[in-house]
LUMDREN-266930 format. One record per residue (C-alpha): x, y, z; residue in one letter; residue number from 0. Coordinates in nm, 3 decimals, m for minus. Example, Ala and Ser with C-alpha at 12.3 -4.5 7.8 and 13.67 -1.06 7.14 Angstrom:
% residues 2
u v w dopa torti
1.230 m0.450 0.780 A 0
1.367 m0.106 0.714 S 1
This chain:
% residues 547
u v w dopa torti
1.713 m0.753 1.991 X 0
1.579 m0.410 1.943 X 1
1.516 m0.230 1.657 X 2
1.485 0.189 1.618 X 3
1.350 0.400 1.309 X 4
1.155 0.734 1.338 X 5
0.842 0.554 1.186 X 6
0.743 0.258 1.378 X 7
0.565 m0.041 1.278 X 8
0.189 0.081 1.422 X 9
0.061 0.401 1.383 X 10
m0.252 0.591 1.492 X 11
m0.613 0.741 1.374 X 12
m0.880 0.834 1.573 X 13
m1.248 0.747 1.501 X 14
m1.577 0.943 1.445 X 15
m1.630 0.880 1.796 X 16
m1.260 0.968 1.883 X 17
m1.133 0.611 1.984 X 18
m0.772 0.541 1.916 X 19
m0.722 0.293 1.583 X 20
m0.403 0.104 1.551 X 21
m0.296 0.031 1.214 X 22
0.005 m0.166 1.080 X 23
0.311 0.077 0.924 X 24
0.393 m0.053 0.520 X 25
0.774 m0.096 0.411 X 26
1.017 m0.320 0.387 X 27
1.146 m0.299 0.725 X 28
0.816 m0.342 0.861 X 29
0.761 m0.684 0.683 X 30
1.102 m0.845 0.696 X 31
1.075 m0.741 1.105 X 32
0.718 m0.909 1.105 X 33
0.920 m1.282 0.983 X 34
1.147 m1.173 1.251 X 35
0.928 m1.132 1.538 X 36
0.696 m1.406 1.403 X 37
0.982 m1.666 1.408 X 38
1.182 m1.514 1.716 X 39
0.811 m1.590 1.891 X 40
0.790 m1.920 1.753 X 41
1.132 m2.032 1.875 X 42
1.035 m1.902 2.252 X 43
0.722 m2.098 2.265 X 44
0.901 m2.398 2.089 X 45
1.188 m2.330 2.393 X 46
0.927 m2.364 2.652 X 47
1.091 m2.347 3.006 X 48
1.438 m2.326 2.888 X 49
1.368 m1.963 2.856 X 50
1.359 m1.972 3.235 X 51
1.586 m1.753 3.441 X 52
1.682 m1.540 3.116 X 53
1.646 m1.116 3.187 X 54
1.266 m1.048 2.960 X 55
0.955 m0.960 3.162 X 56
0.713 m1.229 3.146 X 57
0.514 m0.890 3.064 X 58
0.719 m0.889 2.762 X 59
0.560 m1.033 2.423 X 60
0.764 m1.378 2.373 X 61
0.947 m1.251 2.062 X 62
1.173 m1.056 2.287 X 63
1.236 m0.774 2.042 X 64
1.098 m0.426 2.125 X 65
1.110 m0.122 1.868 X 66
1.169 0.214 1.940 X 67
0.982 0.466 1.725 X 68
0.891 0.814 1.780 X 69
0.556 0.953 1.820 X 70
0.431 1.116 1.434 X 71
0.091 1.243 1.497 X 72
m0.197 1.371 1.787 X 73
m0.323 1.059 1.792 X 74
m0.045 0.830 1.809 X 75
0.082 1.118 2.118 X 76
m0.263 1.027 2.286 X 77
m0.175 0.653 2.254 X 78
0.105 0.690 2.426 X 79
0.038 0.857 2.703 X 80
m0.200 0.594 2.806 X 81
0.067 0.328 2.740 X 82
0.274 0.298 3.051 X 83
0.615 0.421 3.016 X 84
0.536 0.449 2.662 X 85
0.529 0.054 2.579 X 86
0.230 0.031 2.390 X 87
0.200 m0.401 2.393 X 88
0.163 m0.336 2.775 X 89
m0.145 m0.105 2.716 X 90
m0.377 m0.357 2.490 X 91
m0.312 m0.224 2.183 X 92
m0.198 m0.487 1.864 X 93
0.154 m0.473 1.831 X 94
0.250 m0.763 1.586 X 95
0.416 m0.922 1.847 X 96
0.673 m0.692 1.941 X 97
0.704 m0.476 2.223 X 98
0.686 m0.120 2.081 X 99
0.822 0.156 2.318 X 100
0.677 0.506 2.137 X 101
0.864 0.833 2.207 X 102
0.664 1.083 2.267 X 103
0.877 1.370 2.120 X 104
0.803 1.785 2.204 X 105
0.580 1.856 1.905 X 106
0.834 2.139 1.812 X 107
1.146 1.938 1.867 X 108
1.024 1.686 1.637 X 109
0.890 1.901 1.337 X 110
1.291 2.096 1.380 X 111
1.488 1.762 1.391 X 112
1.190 1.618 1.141 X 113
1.115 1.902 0.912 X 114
1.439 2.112 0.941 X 115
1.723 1.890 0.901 X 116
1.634 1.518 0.838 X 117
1.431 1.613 0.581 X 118
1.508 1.933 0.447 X 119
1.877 1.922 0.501 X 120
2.003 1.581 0.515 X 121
1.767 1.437 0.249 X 122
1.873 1.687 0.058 X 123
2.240 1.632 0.091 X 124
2.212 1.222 0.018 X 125
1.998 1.294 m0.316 X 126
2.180 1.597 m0.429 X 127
1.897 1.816 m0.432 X 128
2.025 2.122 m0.343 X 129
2.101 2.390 m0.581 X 130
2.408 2.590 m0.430 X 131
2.385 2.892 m0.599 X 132
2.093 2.975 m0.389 X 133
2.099 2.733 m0.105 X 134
2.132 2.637 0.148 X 135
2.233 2.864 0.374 X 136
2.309 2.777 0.764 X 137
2.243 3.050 0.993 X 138
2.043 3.104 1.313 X 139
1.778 2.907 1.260 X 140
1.943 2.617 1.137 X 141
2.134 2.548 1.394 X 142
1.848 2.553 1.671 X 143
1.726 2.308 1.407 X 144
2.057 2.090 1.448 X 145
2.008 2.148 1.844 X 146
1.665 1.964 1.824 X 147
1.787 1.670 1.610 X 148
2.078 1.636 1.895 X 149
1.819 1.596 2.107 X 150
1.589 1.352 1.941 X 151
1.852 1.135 1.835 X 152
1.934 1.153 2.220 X 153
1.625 1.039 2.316 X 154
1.639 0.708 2.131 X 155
1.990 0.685 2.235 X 156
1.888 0.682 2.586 X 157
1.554 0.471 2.522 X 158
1.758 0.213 2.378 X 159
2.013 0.221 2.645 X 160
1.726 0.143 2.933 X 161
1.542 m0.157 2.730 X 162
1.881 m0.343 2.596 X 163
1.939 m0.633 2.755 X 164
2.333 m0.727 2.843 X 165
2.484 m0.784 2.420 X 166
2.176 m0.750 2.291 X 167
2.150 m0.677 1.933 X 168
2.040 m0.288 1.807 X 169
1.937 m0.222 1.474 X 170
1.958 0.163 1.382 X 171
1.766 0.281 1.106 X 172
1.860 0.586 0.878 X 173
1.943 0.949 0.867 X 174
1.680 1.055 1.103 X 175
1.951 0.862 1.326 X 176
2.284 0.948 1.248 X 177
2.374 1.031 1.589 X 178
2.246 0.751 1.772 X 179
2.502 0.473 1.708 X 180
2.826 0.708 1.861 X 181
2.572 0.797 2.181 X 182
2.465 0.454 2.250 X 183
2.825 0.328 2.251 X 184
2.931 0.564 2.532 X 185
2.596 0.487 2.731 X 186
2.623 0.106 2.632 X 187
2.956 m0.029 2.504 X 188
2.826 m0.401 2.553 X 189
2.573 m0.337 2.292 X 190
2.598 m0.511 1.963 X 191
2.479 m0.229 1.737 X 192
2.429 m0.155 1.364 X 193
2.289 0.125 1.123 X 194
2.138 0.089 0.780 X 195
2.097 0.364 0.530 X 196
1.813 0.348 0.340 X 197
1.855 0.687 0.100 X 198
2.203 0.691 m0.129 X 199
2.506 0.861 0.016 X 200
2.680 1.183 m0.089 X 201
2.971 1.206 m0.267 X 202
3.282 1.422 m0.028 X 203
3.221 1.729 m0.230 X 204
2.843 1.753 m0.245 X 205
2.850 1.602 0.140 X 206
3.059 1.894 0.241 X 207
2.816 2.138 0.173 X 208
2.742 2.076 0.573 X 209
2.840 2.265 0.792 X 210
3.210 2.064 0.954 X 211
3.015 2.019 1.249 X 212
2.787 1.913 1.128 X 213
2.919 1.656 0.870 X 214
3.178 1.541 1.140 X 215
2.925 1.462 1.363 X 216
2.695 1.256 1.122 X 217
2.980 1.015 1.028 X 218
3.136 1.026 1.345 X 219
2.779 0.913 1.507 X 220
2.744 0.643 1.217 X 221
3.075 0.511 1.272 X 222
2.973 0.408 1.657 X 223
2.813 0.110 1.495 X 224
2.976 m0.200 1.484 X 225
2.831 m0.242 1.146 X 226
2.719 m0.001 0.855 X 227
2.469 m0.080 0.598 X 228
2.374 0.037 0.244 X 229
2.210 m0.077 m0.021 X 230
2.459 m0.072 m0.275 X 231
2.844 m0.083 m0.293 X 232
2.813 0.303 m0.449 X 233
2.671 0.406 m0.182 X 234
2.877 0.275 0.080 X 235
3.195 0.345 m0.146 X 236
3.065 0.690 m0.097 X 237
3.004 0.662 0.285 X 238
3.403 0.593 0.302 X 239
3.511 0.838 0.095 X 240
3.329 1.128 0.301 X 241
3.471 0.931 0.628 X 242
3.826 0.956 0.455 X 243
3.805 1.311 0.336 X 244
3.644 1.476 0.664 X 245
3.826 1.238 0.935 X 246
4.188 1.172 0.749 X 247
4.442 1.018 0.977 X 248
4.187 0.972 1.258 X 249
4.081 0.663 1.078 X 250
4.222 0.379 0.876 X 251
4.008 0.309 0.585 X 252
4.054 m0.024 0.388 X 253
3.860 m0.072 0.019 X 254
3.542 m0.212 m0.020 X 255
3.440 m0.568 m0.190 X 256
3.234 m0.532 m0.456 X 257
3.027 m0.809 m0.445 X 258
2.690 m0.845 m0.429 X 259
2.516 m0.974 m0.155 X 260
2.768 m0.893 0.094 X 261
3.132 m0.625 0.038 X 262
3.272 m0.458 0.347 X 263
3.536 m0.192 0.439 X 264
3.705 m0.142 0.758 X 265
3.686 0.166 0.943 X 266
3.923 0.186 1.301 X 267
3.961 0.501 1.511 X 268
4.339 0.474 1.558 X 269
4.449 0.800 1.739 X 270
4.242 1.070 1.909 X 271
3.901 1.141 1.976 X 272
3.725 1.336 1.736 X 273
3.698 1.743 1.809 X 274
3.430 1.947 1.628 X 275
3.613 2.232 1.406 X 276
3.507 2.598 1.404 X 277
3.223 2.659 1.269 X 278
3.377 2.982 1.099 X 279
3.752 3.130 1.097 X 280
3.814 3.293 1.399 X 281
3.505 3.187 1.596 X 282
3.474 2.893 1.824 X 283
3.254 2.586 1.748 X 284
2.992 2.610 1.994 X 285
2.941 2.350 2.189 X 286
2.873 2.013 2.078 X 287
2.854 1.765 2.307 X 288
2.714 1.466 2.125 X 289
3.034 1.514 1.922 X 290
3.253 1.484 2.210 X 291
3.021 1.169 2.314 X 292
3.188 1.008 2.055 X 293
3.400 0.685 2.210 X 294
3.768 0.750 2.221 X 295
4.028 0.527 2.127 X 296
4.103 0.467 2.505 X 297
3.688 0.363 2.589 X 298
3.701 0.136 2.232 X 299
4.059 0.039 2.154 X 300
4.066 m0.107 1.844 X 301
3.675 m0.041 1.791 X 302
3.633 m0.139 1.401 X 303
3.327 m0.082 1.195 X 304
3.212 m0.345 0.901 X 305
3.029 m0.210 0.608 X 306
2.793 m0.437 0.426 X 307
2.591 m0.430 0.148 X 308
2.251 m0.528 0.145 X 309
2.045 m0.466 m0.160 X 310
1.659 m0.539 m0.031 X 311
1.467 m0.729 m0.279 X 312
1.037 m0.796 m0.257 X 313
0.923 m1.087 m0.068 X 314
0.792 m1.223 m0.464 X 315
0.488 m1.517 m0.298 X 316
0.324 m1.209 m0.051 X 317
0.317 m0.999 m0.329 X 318
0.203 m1.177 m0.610 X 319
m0.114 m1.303 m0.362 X 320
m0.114 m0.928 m0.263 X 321
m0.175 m0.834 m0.632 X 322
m0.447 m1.126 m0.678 X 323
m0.695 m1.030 m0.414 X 324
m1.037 m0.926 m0.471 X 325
m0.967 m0.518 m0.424 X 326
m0.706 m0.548 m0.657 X 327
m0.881 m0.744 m0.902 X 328
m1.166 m0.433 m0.894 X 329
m0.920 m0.190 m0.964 X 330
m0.778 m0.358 m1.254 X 331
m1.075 m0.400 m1.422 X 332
m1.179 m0.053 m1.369 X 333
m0.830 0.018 m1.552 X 334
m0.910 m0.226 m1.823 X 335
m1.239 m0.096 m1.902 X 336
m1.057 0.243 m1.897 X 337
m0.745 0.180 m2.137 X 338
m0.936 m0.045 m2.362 X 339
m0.647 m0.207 m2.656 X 340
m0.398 0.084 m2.605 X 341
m0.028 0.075 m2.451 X 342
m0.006 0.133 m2.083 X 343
0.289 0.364 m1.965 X 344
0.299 0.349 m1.580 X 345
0.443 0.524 m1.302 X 346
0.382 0.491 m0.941 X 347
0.568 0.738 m0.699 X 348
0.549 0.946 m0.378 X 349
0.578 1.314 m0.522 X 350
0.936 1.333 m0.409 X 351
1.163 1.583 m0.561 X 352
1.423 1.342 m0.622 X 353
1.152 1.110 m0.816 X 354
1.171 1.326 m1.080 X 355
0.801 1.328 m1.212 X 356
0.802 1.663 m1.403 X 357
1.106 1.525 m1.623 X 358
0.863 1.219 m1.632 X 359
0.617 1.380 m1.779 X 360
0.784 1.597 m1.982 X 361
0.970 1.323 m2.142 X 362
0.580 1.170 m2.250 X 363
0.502 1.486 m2.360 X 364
0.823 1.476 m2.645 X 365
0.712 1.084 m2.728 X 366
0.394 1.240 m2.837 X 367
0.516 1.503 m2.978 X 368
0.803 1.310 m3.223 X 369
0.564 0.971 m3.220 X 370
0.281 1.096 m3.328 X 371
0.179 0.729 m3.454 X 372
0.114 0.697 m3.100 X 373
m0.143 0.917 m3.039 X 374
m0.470 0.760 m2.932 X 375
m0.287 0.415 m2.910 X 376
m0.112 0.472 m2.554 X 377
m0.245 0.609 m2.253 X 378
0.001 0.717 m1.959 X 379
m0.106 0.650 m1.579 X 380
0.050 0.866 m1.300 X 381
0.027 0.775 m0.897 X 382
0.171 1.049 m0.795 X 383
0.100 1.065 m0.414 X 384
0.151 1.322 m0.132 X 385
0.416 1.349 0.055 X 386
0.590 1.591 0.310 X 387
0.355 1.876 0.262 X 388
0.499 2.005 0.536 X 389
0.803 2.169 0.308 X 390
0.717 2.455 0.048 X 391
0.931 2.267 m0.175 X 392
0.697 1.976 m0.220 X 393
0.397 2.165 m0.242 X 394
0.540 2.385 m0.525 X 395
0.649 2.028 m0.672 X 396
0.313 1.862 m0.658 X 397
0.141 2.205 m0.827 X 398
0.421 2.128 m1.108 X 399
0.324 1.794 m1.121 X 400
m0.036 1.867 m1.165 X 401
0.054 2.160 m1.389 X 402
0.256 1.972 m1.632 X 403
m0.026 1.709 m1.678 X 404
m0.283 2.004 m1.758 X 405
m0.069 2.076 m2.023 X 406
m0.036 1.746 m2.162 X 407
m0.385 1.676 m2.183 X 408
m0.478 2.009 m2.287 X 409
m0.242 1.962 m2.623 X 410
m0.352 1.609 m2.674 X 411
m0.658 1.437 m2.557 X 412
m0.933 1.441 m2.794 X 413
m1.299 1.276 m2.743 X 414
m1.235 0.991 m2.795 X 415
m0.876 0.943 m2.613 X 416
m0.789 1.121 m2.276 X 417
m0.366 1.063 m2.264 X 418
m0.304 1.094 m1.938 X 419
m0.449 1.032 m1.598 X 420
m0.345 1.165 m1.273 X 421
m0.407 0.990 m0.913 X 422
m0.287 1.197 m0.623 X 423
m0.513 1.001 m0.370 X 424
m0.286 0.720 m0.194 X 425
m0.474 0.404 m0.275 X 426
m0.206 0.091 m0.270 X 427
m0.502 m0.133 m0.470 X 428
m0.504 0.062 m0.746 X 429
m0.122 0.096 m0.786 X 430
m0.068 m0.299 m0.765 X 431
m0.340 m0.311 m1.004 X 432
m0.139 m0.040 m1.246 X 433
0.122 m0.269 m1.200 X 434
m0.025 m0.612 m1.307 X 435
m0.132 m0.431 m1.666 X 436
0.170 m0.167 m1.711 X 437
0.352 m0.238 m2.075 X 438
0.605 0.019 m1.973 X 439
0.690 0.109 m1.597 X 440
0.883 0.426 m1.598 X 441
1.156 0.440 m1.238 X 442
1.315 0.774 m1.296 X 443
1.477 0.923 m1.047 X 444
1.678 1.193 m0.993 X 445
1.857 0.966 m0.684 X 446
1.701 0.689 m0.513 X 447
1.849 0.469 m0.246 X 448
1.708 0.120 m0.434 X 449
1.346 0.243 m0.546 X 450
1.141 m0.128 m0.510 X 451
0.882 m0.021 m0.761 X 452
1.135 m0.111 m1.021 X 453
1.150 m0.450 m0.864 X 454
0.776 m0.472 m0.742 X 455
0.603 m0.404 m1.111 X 456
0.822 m0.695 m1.276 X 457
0.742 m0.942 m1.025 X 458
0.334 m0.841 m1.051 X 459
0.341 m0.793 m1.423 X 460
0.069 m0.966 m1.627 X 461
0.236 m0.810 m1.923 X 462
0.611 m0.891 m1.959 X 463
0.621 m0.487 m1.854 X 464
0.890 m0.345 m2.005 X 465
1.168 m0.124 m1.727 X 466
1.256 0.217 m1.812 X 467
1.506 0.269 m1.528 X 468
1.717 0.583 m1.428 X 469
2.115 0.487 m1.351 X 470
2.096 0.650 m1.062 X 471
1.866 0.453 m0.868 X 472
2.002 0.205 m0.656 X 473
1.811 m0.038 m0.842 X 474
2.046 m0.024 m1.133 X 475
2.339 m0.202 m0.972 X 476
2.126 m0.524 m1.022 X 477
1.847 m0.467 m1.289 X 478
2.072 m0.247 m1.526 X 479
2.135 m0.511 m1.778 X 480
1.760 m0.574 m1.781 X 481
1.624 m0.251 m1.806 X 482
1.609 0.035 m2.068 X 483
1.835 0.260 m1.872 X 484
1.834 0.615 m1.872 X 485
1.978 0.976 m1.794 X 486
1.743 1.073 m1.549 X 487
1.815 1.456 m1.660 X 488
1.795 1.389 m2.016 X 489
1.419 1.390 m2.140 X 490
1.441 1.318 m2.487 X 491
1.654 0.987 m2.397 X 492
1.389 0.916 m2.210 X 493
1.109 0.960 m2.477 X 494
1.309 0.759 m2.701 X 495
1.325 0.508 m2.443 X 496
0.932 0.505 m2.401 X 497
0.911 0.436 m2.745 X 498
1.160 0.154 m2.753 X 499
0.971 m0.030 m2.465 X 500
0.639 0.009 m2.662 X 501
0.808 m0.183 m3.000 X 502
0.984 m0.444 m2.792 X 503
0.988 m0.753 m2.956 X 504
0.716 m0.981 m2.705 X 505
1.004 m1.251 m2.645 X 506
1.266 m0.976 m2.565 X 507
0.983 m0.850 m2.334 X 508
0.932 m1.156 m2.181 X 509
1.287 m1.230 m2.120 X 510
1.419 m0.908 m1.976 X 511
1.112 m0.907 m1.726 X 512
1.139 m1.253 m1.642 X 513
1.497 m1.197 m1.540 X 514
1.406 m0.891 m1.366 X 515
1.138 m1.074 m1.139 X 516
1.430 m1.347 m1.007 X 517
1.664 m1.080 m0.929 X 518
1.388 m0.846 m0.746 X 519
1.339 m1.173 m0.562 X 520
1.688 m1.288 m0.442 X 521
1.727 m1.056 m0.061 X 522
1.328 m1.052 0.028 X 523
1.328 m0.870 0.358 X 524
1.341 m1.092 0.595 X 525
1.612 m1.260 0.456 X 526
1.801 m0.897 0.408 X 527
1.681 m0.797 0.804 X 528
1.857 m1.178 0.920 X 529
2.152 m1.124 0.699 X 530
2.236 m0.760 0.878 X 531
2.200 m0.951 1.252 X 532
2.400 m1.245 1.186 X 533
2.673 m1.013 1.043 X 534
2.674 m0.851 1.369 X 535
2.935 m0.935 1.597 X 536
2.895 m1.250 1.844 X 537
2.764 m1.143 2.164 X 538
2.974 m1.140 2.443 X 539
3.035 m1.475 2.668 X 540
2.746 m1.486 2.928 X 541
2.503 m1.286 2.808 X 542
2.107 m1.405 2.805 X 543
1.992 m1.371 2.472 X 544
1.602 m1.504 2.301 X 545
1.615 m1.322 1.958 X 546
């Protein structure tokens, strides 16, 4: 089994002294993978000898999964280049038990297929983010962009291609890797492969702000898989409408089940390969040859994609002992000692644009403002960490961020009472900690894929927290009848909505975030990561398979 995602499971620092630390990656793929390679290990040692004869190195760690991740900073560059061929478990370093082959990617090509469209043009598609009057705009510069991601998505393509063994499983991970499924059918077409989406999908007319190329070449990459994951059924409802609207009679399209652990659609390439459009009237496309990579109907006849939906949940035991260790504990009575007898309001977010902080904010700033009974009895928490300060766009967000919370405390806090506090420093104790003594968690974003703060703070909560949830995060599909649900774009909804979860009866409390906690808990991720490969297709007769 292999497994490939642009952030790997171990990344790199360098010491004082300039020695290379390892340090394990956080997410939910990188813990349900960690049951996966702890188990898949398990069951080789268990298997003794009968493992004898199969295709793995003895070299190999015994899990027999290796993950293909790209290269994100100096340091983890140096650590691969003093990994042979790349493979880190073969140079000493701690690899969980996987074997871990690390792409060291052109520093430029990365921060273009990175920077320039992953994240500033396909991110920005999936959460809606752009504003069209004024952007974007593909010229020049975009499409060298589009040339780099070709070739980074290449490179994993033809990564995965050399460590696969004969119908091994391959699990794709997310827009940075759009391309990858079409590219490793034509190099591999034994290959048992799969690609989840993490982020929502666009709607057809918002997705079509892409260039045709461009768009045609996403889904067409995607729909190489032999099986699509989302998160939830709107999502991948979404995912089939863009397929209908850009591919038409090149596909046949069946509906999707809405149900909720598992729904599916069925996508078949039924006449001729795909061709990339022009990219304006009257010019020729240039070329694009990852598009015409794509399998035809003659290499894959009858080739048939299954969508499933796969809504990850928290792994509840790991993080309720998480939340109870001794750093935790610290921070939480650092908090205590802070907030004293008044209402906690918490949020705990990247600073995203799609997170939607300012509107967060802003909405605290009109509960103050028409609750004035609340003054002095509420205090409102903020983690509002960095993130891609690479793009203008979210450094301009963060100075909002920081701008808006100025303001707030400017207007309100007296000497007695400060009404807001903002973190910007990552520290992952202190936002468990939040979490454990939040009365109100605020999840409002603009678009979210799930968001699994929504489902984290409930299953931590000390205090029945009450759920003030945007119906646009994925998290609303399941938590919606739970939660105090809200326009994300409407801020005085959302005031009023802070204000109902701070006179919430204690039993309704109780209740909603009781129920809340067993839902979070139903798909923890390894369960979601083995539901996705035993969906896959059975691998074909004869083939030597350990995980």
């Amino acid at each position: 089994m292999l497994v490939a995602s642009n952030r790997g499971p171990v990344a790199f620092s360098l010491s004082d002294s300039g020695a290379l630390l390892a340090r394990r990656g956080s997410g939910g793929l990188v813990s349900g993978m960690q049951e996966v390679i702890r188990e898949a290990a398990a069951t080789a040692a268990g298997q003794g000898d009968a493992a004898e004869g199969s295709e793995t190195d003895p070299e190999d760690p015994p899990s027999g999964i290796v993950w293909v991740c790209a290269a994100l900073s100096d340091a983890d560059r140096r650590a691969v280049r003093v990994a042979p061929d790349g493979r880190l478990d073969r140079a000493g370093f701690d690899t969980g038990g996987a074997a871990i082959r690390m792409l060291d990617v052109d520093r430029v090509v990365f921060d273009r297929a990175y920077n320039g469209v992953a994240n500033r043009t396909l991110w920005f598609v999936l959460h809606l983010l752009f504003a069209p009057a004024s952007e974007p705009s593909f010229g020049a510069a975009f499409w060298r962009d589009w040339e780099a991601y070709e070739a980074y998505n290449a490179m994993f393509a033809d990564a995965l291609a050399l460590d696969a063994a004969p119908g091994a499983a391959v699990l794709i991970q997310d827009y940075h890797l759009t391309l990858v499924p079409g590219l490793l059918r034509k190099l591999r077409p034994d290959l048992r492969i799969s690609h989840f989406t993490h982020t929502p999908w666009a709607p057809p007319d918002y997705f079509r702000i892409l260039p045709d190329r461009v768009s045609r070449a996403v889904i067409g990459g995607m729909l190489g898989a032999d099986r699509l994951g989302f998160l939830t059924v709107r999502w991948a409802t979404a995912f089939r409408d863009c397929a209908r609207v850009l591919l038409g009679d090149e596909v046949e399209i069946d509906g999707v089940e809405t149900c909720v652990l598992d729904g599916g659609l069925d996508l078949a390439a039924v006449s001729e390969p795909m061709a990339p459009p022009a990219v304006a009237a009257g010019r020729p496309s240039p070329p694009d040859p990852h598009v015409d990579a794509l399998p035809s109907v003659d290499e894959q006849p009858g080739h048939r994609v299954r969508i499933g939906v796969h809504p990850l949940g928290v792994d509840a035991p790991a993080l309720r002992a998480r939340a109870a260790a001794q750093d935790v504990a610290a921070r939480a009575a650092e908090l205590r000692e802070e907030v004293g007898d008044r209402r906690l309001i918490v949020r705990v977010d990247r600073t995203e644009l799609s997170k939607n902080i300012v509107r967060g904010l802003d909405a605290y700033r009109e509960l103050l403002r028409n609750h004035p009974d609340w003054r002095g009895r509420v205090m409102h928490l903020v983690c509002a960490y960095p993130s891609r300060h690479d793009l203008p766009e979210y450094r301009e967000y963060t100075a909002a961020v920081q701008r808006i919370a100025t303001e707030i405390k400017d207007e309100f806090a007296t000497d007695g009472w400060l009404p807001l506090r903002l973190e910007v420093t990552d520290d992952y104790p202190r936002s468990l900690a939040a979490l454990t003594l939040a009365d109100v968690l605020v999840v409002n974003p603009i678009r979210d894929g799930m968001n699994l703060i929504a489902k984290e703070g409930p299953t931590v909560s000390d205090r029945d927290v009450a759920l003030i949830l945007s119906r646009e995060a994925g998290a609303y599909a399941e938590l919606g009848t739970e939660a105090l649900v809200v326009n994300p774009y409407d801020v005085t909804e959302t005031a009023e909505a802070m204000d109902a979860a701070l006179r919430m009866p204690p039993a309704e409390r109780r209740r909603r975030a009781g129920r809340i906690a067993e839902l979070a808990a139903r798909l923890p991720p390894g369960d979601w990561f083995r539901q996705q490969l035993a969906a896959l297709p059975a691998p074909p007769a004869g083939a030597v398979l350990r995980a």
